[in-house]
Residue, then its C-alpha position, 0 to 999 in steps of 0.5 A: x774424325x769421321x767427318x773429317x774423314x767424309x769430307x776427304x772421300x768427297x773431295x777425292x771423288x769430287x776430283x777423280x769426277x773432275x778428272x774423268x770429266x776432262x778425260x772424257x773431253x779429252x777424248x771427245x775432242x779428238x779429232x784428224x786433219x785429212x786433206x784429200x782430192x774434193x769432189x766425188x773423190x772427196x765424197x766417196x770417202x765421206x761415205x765409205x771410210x770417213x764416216x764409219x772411222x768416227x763412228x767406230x772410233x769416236x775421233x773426228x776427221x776434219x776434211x781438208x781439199x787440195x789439188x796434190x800441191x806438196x808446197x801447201x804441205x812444205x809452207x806449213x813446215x817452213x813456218x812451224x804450224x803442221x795442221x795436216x795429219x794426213x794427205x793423198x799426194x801422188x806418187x812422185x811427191x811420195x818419193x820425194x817427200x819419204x826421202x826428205x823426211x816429210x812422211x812417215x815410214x809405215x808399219x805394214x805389219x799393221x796395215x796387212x802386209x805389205x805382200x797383200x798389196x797390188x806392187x805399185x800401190x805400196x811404198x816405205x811411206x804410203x799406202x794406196x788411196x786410189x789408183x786412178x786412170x787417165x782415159x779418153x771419154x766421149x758422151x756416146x748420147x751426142x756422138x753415134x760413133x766416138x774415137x777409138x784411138x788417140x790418133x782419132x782423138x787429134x781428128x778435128x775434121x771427123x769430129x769437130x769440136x773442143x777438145x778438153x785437156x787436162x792441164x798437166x804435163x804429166x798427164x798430156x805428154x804421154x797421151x801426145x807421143x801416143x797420138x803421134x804413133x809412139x807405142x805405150x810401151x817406149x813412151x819413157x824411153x823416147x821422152x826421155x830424150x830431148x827430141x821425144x820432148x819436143x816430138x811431144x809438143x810438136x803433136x800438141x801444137x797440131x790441136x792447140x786451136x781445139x784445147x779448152x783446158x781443165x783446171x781440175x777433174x770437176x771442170x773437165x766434167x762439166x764442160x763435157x756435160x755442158x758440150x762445151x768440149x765433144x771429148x775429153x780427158x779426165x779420170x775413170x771415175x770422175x767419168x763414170x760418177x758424172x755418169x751416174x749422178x747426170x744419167x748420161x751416157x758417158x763413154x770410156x775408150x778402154x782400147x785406146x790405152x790408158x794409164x794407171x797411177x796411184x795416189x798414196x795415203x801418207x802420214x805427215x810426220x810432223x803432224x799433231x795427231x799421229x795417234x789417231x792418224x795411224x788408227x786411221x791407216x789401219x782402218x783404211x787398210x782393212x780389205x772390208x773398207x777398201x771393198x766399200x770404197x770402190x762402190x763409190x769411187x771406181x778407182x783401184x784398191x791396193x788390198x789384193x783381198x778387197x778384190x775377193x769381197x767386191x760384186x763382178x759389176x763393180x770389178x768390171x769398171x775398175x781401171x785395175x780390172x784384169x781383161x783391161x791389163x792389155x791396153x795399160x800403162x803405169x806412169x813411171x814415178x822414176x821418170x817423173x821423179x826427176x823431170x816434173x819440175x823441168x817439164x811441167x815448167x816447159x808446159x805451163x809457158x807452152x799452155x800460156x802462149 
């Protein structure tokens, strides 16, 4: 009987060893698809969030990059085959995606509060990535005297040379109207007509001989560095990263006006690791992370506390800086909401001809 008895204690340890083996893999194996912007963007992240989440949490993100294209994310559905946890679409995908079911609401209670955030960085179903602005940016090493107006932006005899534009009408309609004279704070309004439409590419035509368009933030910086382009239009923080990493002297014309916009972390609500995406989300969220995250990436923050732990110096580059309030404008996702698809239709064949 007692050997019997043995030979039953063995086997039930041999099991529960078995079982907490697979356990252990179990959780080893744990990981998080994460699909974000590339580049320096991509790199902060690694550095700051990234990597800290793995080591704290044991969970492994696995990096994905896109350029915000909310088709890639609808393909997978279409075909069953979710890969993707989480996503920093901007903010007229978000809408569109949260009414469509796409995204998942959060629960901001766990994300501290939706109250402690910066109003146009918190939404039913994203919780700010990064706000971003589009600015005008020169290399004041090559230029003694740089624009400092969109106007002057359009002055090819003062300045000659290629201008470099970024290749969304979301982005080059605002910056057109702003040119031709139309203040920042009637941009909609006037583009919202069918002749503030055409007044906009009206303007554009004006410097098409001088465009060398960017497909992406990364090319819009390298012909910047490399002088293909004498100004540009990218964004603050690919501007001051290029900066940094090169040791060049790259100038952000803050007076000429700029515009906010924020990319939202979202959580996909078919994806396979929604466990491990929300502890993602409230990682994120901590005011500590964000804080970290501006040392590497000089976009905004949505935590209203993460501004209470950061240096004056890194406040000072921040798009979201207060003394900069004066010469910003956010992007209106209404607007955009319902006319991207038409208008950027219009500009695509308008760059390709």
């Amino acid at each position: 009987m007692k050997a019997k008895n043995l030979r039953i204690g063995l086997l039930a340890a041999v099991a529960a060893l078995a079982a907490g083996s697979f356990a252990g893999a179990a959780r080893a194996q744990e990981q998080l698809v994460v699909v974000g912007w590339g580049g320096v963007w991509q790199e902060a992240y690694r550095k700051a969030v990234f990597e800290p989440f793995m080591k704290e949490t044991g969970i492994k993100i696995v990096e994905d990059e896109f350029g915000g294209e909310y088709a890639k994310l609808t393909a997978q559905i279409d075909a069953g085959k979710v890969t993707w946890d989480l996503a920093a679409f901007e903010s007229p995908q978000v809408i569109q995606g949260c009414d469509e079911g796409t995204f998942s609401k959060l629960d901001w209670d766990k994300l501290g509060g939706r109250a402690n955030q910066l109003d146009y960085a918190a939404h039913d179903c994203g919780i700010g990535s990064d706000v971003w602005a589009t600015v005008m940016a020169y290399d004041a090493g090559k230029l003694a005297e740089g624009p400092k107006t969109w106007a002057e932006f359009w002055d090819v005899e003062k300045w000659p040379g290629k201008r470099g534009l970024y290749k969304d009408a979301r982005i080059m309609l605002e910056i057109a109207l702003v040119a031709d004279g139309v203040p920042q704070k009637d941009i909609y309004e006037v583009l919202a007509t069918p002749e503030g439409v055409d007044r906009a590419f009206g303007k554009l035509d004006e410097l098409k001989p001088h465009i060398l368009w960017s497909e992406s933030p990364a090319d819009g910086m390298q012909r910047l560095l490399a002088g293909d382009v004498v100004m540009n239009v990218n964004f603050n923080a690919r501007v001051t990263g290029a900066a940094r990493e090169n040791k060049r002297d790259l100038e952000i014309v803050w007076p000429a006006g700029f515009w906010v916009g924020t990319d939202y972390w979202v959580h996909i609500a078919e994806g396979p690791n929604p466990a491990a995406a929300q502890k993602f989300l409230e990682f994120y969220a901590r005011p500590a992370t964000q804080a970290e995250l501006v040392k590497y990436l000089t976009y905004g923050v949505p935590s209203k506390a993460a501004y209470e732990l950061m240096s004056p110096e890194v406040k000072a580059e921040l798009p979201t800086s207060p003394d900069r309030a004066q010469w910003v404008t956010s992007y209106s996702d209404e607007f955009w909401a319902d006319r991207q698809a038409a208008l950027s239709e219009r500009f695509n064949a308008w760059a390709a001809s």
